[in-house]
N, C-alpha and C positions, 0 to 999 in steps of 0.2 A: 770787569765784564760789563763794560757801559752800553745801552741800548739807547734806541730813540722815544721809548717811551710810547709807541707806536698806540692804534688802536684795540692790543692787548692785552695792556696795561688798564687793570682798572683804577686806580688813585690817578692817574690821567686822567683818565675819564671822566671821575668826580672832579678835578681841577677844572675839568675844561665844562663843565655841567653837563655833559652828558649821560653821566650817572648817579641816582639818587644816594644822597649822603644825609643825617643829621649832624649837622654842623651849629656844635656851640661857641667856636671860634676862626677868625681869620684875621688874619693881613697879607702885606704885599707877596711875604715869602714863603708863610705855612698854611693848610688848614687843618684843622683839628675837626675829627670825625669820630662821632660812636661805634664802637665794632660792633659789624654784626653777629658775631659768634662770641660774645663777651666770655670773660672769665667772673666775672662779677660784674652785676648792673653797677652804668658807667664804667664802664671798660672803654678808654680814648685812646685814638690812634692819633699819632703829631705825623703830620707829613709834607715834608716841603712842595712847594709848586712846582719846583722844578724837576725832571725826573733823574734819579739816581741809581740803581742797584740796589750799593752799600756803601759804606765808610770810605771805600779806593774812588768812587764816585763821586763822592759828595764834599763840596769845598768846605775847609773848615770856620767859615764863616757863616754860610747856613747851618754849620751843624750846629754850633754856639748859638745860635737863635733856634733850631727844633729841642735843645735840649733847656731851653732860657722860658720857652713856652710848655716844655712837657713840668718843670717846675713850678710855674705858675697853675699849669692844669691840676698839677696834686695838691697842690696848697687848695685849689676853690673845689675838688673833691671833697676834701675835711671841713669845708663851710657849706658844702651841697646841699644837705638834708639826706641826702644819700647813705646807707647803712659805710660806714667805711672808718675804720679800726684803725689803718695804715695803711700805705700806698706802696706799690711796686712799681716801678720806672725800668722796664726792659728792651732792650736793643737788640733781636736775632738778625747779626749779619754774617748773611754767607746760608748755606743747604745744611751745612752741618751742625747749625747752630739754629735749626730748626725756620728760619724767614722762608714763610709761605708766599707771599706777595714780595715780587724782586724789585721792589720799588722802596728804597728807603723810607722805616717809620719807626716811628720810638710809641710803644704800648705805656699806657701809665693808667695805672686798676686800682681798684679800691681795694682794701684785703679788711676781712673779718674774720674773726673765730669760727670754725668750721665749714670755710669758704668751697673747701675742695681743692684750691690749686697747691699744687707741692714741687717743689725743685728739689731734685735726690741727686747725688753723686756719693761717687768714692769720697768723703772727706778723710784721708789720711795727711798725715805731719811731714813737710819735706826736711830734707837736711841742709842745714844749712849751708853747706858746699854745693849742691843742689838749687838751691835761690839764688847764690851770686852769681854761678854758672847763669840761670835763666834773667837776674838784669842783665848781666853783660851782652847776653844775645839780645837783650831790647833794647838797652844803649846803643847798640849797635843798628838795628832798625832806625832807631831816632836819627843817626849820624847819615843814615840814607836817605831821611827824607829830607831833613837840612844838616849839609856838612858844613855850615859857617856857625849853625847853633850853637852855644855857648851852655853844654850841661854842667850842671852843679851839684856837686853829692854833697 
C-alpha cells in the first residue's frame, strides 16, 4: 500500500521542513526525530526521507541504514545522561501491529524500572511440529521474494 507521501503525511512534512521536528540526527537518507507523545523521555523516531508505508515499501537498503541508525541511536541513549536502564528498538508495520503514522519508522526508547510501558501477549509454548510447519511457510515466503536465493539450514 504505497502512497505519495503527499501533503498528509506528516514525517513528509518534517522531511521537507515544513513541519517542526526536534532533530538530533540526519543524513542523506534518515532523520531521527523526538516523539511527541514519548513512551520515555527520549523516545526517537528513525525515519527515512523517502516516503514508505512499511516493510513491502521500503527498499532493503534504506532499511539496513534506518535500522544501522536506530542502533547507533540506542547506543548514544546509554551515554545520553538520559535516565535509561535499556533500550527497546520497535517496528509497527502494518494497522494491526499497531503503526499510527503510515510512514515507515523504527521507535527506539529508553526503558527503566517502573517506566509504564508493557508488551503483553498469550506467551504459550508451540510444538514443535507446529514451528517447522511455520519455517517452512517462511521459506517459502523467502523463495518468493528471491527464487535464485540460495537458503541454507
Amino acid at each position: 500500500m504505497k502512497d505519495d507521501g503527499g501533503p498528509g503525511c506528516v514525517f513528509c512534512a518534517i522531511v521537507r521542513g515544513e513541519a517542526e521536528a526536534s532533530v538530533p540526527y540526519a543524513d542523506d537518507r534518515v532523520m531521527v526525530i523526538m516523539d511527541i507523545g514519548p513512551v520515555t523521555p527520549g523516545h526517537l523516531l528513525v525515519i527515512p526521507r523517502v516516503h514508505a508505508v512499511g516493510l513491502e515499501d521500503l527498499d532493503e537498503e534504506t532499511s539496513a541504514h534506518v535500522w544501522r541508525i536506530g542502533h547507533r541511536m540506542g547506543r548514544a541513549l546509554r551515554r545520553s545522561g538520559l535516565r535509561c536502564e535499556g533500550v527497546n528498538v520497535l517496528l509497527a508495520d502494518g494497522e494491526a501491529a499497531f503503526q499510527e503514522v503510515f510512514h515507515f519508522h523504527l521507535h527506539v526508547f529508553p526503558r527503566f524500572e517502573g517506566d509504564g510501558f508493557r508488551i503483553t501477549a498469550d506467551w504459550g509454548t508451540r510444538t514443535r511440529d507446529l514451528l517447522d510447519q511455520e519455517a517452512e511457510a517462511i521459506r517459502s515466503g523467502l523463495t518468493e521474494l528471491d527464487p535464485h536465493e540460495n537458503l541454507r539450514l
